[in-house]
TIKOLMI-701879 format. One line per field, with one value per residue (C-alpha): z, x, y; residue in three letters; residue number from 1. Coordinates in nm, 2 decimals, padded with zeros to 4 digits. Each point is the difference from the previous one (the first is absolute). Layout:
// TIKOLMI-701879
zz = Z,... $
xx = X,... $
yy = Y,... $
residu = ALA,... $
num = NUM,... $
//
This chain:
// TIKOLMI-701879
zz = 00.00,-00.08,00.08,-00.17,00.18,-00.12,00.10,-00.14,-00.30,-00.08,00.04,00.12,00.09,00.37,00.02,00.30,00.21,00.12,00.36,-00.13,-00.29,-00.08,-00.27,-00.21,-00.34,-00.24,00.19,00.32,-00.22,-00.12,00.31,00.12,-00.35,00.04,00.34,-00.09,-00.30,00.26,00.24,00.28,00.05,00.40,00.29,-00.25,-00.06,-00.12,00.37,00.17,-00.30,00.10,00.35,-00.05,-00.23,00.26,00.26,-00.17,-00.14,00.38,00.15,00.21,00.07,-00.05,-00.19,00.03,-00.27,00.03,-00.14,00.11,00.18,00.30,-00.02,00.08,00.29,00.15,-00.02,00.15,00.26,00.06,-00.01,00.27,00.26,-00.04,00.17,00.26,00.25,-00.17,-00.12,-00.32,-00.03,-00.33,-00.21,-00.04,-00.36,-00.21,-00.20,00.20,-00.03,00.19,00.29,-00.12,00.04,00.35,00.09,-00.20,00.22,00.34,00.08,00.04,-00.20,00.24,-00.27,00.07,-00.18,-00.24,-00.09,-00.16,-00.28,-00.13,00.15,00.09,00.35,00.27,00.22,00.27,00.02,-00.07,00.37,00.17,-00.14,00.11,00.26,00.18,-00.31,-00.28,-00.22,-00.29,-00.20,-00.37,-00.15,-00.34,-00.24,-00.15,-00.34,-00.09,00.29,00.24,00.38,00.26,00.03,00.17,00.29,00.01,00.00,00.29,00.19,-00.11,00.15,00.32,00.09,-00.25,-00.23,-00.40,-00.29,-00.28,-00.26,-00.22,-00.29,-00.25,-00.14,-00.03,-00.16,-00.18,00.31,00.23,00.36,00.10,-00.25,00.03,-00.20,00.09,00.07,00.16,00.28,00.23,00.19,-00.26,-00.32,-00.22,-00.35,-00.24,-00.41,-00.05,-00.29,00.18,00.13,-00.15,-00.14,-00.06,-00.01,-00.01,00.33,00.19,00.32,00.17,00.35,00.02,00.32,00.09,00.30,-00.13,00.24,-00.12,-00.32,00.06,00.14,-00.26,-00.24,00.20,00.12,-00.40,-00.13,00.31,00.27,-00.19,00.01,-00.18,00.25,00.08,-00.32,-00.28,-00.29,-00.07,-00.02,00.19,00.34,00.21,00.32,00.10,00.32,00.04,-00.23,-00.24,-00.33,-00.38,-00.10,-00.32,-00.27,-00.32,-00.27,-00.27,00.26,00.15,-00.41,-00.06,00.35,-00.09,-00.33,00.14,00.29,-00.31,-00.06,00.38,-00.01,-00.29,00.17,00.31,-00.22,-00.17,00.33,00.11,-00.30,-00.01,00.37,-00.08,-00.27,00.31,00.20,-00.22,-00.11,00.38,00.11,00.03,00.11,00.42,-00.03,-00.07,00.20,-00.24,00.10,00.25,-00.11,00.23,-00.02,00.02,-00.11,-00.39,-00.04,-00.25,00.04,-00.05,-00.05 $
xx = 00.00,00.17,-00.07,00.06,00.13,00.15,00.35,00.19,-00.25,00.06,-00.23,00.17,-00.20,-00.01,-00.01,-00.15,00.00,-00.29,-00.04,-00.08,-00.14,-00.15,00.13,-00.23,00.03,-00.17,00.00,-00.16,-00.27,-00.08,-00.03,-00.24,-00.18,-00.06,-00.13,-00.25,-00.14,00.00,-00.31,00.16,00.11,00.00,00.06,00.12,00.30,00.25,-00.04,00.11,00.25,00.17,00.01,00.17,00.24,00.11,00.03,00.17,00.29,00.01,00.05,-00.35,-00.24,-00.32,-00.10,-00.31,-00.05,-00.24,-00.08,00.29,00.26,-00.15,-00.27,00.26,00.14,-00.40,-00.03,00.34,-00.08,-00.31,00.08,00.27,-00.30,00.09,-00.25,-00.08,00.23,00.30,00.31,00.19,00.40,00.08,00.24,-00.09,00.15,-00.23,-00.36,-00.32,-00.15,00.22,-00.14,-00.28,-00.13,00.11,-00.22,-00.32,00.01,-00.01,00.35,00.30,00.29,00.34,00.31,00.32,00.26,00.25,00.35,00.18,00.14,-00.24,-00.35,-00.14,-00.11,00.24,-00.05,00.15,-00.22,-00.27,00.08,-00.06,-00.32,-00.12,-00.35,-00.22,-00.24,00.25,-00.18,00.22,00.27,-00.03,00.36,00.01,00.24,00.13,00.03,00.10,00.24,-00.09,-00.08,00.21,-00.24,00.22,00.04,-00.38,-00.10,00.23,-00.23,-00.28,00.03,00.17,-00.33,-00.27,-00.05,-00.12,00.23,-00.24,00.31,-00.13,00.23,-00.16,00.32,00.19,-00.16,00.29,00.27,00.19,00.11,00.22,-00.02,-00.42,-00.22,-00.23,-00.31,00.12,00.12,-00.28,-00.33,-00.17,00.15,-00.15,00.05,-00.16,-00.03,-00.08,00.21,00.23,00.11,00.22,-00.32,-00.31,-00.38,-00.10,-00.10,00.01,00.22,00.04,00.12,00.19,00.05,00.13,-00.31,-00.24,-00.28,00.09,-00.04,-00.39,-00.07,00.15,-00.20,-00.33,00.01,00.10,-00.37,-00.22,00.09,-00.19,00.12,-00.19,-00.27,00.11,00.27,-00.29,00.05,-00.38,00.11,-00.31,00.10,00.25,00.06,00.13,00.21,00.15,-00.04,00.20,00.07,-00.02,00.40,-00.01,00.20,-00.10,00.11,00.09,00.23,00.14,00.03,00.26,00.17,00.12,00.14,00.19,00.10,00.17,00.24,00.08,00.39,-00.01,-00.17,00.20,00.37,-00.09,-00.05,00.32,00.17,-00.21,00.10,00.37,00.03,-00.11,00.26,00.26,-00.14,-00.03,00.32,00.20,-00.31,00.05,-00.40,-00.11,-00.01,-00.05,-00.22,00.17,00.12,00.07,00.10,-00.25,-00.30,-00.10,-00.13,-00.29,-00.02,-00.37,00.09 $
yy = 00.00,00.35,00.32,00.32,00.29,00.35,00.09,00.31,-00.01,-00.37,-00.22,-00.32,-00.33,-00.16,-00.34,-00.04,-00.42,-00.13,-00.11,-00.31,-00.16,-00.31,-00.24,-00.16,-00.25,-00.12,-00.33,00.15,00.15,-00.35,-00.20,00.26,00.02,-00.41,00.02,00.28,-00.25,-00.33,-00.03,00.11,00.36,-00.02,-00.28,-00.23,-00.22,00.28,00.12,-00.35,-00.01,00.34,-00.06,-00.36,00.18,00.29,-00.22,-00.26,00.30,00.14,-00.37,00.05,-00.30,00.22,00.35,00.19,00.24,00.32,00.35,00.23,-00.01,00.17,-00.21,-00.29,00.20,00.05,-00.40,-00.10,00.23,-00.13,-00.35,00.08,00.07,00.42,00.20,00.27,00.04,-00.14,00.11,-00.07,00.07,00.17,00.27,00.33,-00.04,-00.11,00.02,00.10,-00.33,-00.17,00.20,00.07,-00.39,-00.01,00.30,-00.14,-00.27,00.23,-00.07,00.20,00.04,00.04,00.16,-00.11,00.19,-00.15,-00.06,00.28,-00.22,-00.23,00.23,-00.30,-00.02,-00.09,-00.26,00.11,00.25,-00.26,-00.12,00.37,00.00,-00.32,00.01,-00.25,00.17,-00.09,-00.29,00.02,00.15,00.13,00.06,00.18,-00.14,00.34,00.12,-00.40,-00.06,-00.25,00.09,-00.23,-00.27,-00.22,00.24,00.13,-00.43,-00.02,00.26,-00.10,-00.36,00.11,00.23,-00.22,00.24,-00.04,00.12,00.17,00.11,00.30,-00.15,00.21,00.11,-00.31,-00.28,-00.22,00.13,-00.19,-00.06,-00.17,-00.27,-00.04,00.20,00.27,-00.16,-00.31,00.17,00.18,-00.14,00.20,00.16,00.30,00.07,00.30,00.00,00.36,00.07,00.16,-00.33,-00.29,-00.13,00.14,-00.13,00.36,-00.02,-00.28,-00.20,-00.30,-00.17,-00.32,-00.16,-00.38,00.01,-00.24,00.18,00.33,-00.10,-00.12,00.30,00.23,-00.16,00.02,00.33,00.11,-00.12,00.16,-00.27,-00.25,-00.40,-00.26,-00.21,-00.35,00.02,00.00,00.12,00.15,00.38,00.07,-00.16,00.18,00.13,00.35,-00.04,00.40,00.30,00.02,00.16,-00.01,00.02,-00.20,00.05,-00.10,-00.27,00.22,00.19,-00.33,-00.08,00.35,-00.09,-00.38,00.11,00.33,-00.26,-00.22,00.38,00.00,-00.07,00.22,00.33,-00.04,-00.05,00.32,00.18,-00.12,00.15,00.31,00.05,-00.13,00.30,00.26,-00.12,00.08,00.30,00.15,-00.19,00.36,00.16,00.10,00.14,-00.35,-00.28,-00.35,-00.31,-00.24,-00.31,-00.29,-00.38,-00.22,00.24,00.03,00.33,00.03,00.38,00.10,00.38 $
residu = UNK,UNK,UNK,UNK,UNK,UNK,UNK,UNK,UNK,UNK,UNK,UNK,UNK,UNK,UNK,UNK,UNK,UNK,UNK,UNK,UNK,UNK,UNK,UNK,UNK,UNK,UNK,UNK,UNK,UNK,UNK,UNK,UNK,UNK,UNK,UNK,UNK,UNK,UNK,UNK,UNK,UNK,UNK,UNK,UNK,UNK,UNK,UNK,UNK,UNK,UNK,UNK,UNK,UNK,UNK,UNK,UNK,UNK,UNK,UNK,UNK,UNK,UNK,UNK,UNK,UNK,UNK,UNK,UNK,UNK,UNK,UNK,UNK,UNK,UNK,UNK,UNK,UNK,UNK,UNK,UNK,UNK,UNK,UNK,UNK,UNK,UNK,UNK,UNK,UNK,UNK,UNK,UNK,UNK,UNK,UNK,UNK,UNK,UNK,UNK,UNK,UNK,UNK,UNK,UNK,UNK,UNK,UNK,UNK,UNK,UNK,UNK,UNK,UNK,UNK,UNK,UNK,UNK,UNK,UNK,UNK,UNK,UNK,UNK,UNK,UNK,UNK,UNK,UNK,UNK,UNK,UNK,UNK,UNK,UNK,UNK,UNK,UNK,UNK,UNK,UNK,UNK,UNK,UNK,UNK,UNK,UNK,UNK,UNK,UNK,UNK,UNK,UNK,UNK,UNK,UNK,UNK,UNK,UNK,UNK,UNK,UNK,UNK,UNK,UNK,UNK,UNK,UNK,UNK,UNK,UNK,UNK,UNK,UNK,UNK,UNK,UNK,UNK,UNK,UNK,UNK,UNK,UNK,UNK,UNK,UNK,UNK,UNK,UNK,UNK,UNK,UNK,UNK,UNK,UNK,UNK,UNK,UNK,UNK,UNK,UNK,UNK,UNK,UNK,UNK,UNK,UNK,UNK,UNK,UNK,UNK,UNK,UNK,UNK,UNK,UNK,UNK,UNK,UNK,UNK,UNK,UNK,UNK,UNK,UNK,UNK,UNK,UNK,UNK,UNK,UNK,UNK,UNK,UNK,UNK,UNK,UNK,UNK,UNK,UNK,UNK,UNK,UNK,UNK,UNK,UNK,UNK,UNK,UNK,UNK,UNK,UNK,UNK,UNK,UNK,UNK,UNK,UNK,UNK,UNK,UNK,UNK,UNK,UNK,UNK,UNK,UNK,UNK,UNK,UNK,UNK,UNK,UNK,UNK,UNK,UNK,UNK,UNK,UNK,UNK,UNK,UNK,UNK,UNK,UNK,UNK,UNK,UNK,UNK,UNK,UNK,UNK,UNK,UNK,UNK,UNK,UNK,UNK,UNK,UNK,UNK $
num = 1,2,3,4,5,6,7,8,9,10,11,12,13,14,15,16,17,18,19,20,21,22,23,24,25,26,27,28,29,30,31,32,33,34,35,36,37,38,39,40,41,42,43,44,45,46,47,48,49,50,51,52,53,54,55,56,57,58,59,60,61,62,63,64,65,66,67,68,69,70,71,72,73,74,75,76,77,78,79,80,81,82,83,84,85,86,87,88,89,90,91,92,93,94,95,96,97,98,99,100,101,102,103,104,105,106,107,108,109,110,111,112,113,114,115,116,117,118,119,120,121,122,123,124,125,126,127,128,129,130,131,132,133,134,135,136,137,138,139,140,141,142,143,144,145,146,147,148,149,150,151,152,153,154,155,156,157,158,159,160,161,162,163,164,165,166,167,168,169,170,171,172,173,174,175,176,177,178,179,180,181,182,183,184,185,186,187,188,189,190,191,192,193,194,195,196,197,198,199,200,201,202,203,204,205,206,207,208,209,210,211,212,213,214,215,216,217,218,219,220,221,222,223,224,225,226,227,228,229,230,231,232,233,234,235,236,237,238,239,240,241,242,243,244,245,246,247,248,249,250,251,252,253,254,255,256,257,258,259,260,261,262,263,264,265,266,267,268,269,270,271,272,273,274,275,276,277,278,279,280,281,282,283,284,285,286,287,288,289,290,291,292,293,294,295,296,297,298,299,300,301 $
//
């Protein structure tokens, strides 16, 4: 996108970078084209096929895959038990939503601040903020750079605490050798098209908790669970309010085949941000992304 602008009578052209942008192929526009002419456009078996897909790349056992990635956040939440009276650890450094969802639910978010090189949050400060209230902690996995989840797991165990990661910048990183997703009680992932993928909007939680799991996928379609496992569409039971975060198939159709260009989107990052590195490397103003052993940086900005 360019801009034109006037200097010293010469007009001279801008080009100006987008935030982000989403990338988009003839092949994406044809999975969603074949779903839109099948006979099922919503709750069908692009959804399951998504979710097996994500979870699958992240090493997860289960995915749940829903309308945006706040909505995944409000569920996650949920399913942890959050409500009135409690009190959720998380960064100050990061998108409303994260939040946001805590608040929706009548509890509090506690901020603990973060470290000076990576700006995720920092455990230690974690600990200070720690109350007979606390019921959870959110880290934010900044700008593509995993949080210290080994660290924040070790606190959460020794005072039984749940781990919901906001990991909405970093799906296809690393920690540690595992990949994000694999890794939390409960792990959050956005495709705005800002994101490494996109559905347009769209988000999912993967978890390894079998119960969490169940519930996740109640409380997405209004708390309702089939009566007595029959399969008449009629006959159902609703055991807790809950809420309409579906996603649809021709969504869940765009997301598998940008999931197929993963390694690709996040190696182009890498050399985008490699390119800025050398390009500020003799620049005192600017302080470049942290690298560290161990961590593979998927840098969402």
């Amino acid at each position: 996108m360019e801009k034109p602008s006037v200097v010293g009578g010469t007009t001279v052209r801008n080009t100006v970078l987008p935030y982000g942008h989403q990338f988009i192929d003839e092949e994406d526009i044809k999975a969603v084209i074949d779903v839109l002419r099948s006979d099922y456009i919503t709750r069908g078996h692009k959804v399951d096929e998504f979710e097996n897909k994500l979870a699958d790349t992240c090493g997860a056992k289960y995915a749940v895959a829903v309308s945006s990635g706040t909505a995944a956040l409000q569920l996650a939440c949920a399913v942890a038990g959050i409500s009135s009276g409690d009190e959720v650890i998380t960064t100050p450094l990061t998108f409303a939503a994260t939040a946001g969802t805590v608040i929706h639910l009548g509890a509090k978010p506690v901020f603990a601040d973060i470290q000076e090189d990576t700006l995720n949050i920092d455990p230690v400060e974690i600990r200070k903020k720690i109350s007979p209230q606390t019921k959870a902690i959110l880290p934010v996995d900044f700008a593509g750079f995993p949080a210290e989840l080994s660290k924040i797991k070790r606190i959460a165990r020794e005072n039984n605490l749940i781990v919901i990661e906001d990991a909405c910048h970093t799906l296809g990183a690393e920690y540690n050798g595992e990949r994000i997703g694999s890794i939390s009680d409960m792990t959050v992932f956005s495709f705005h098209p800002v994101k490494h993928i996109t559905t347009g909007e769209g988000g999912m939680i993967l978890t390894n908790n079998r119960t969490f799991y169940e519930e996740l996928k109640c409380l997405r379609h209004h708390g309702i669970i089939k009566k007595n496992n029959t399969e008449e569409s009629w006959s159902y039971d609703i055991t807790r309010p809950g809420y309409n975060f579906h996603i649809t198939d021709f969504q869940c159709a765009l997301g598998l085949s940008q999931l197929n260009k993963l390694d690709n989107f996040t190696r182009r990052r890498n050399e985008i941000a490699a390119r800025y590195d050398i390009a500020f490397s003799d620049m005192r103003e600017i302080i470049i992304p942290t690298r560290k052993e161990g961590i593979k940086h998927v840098f969402h900005l």
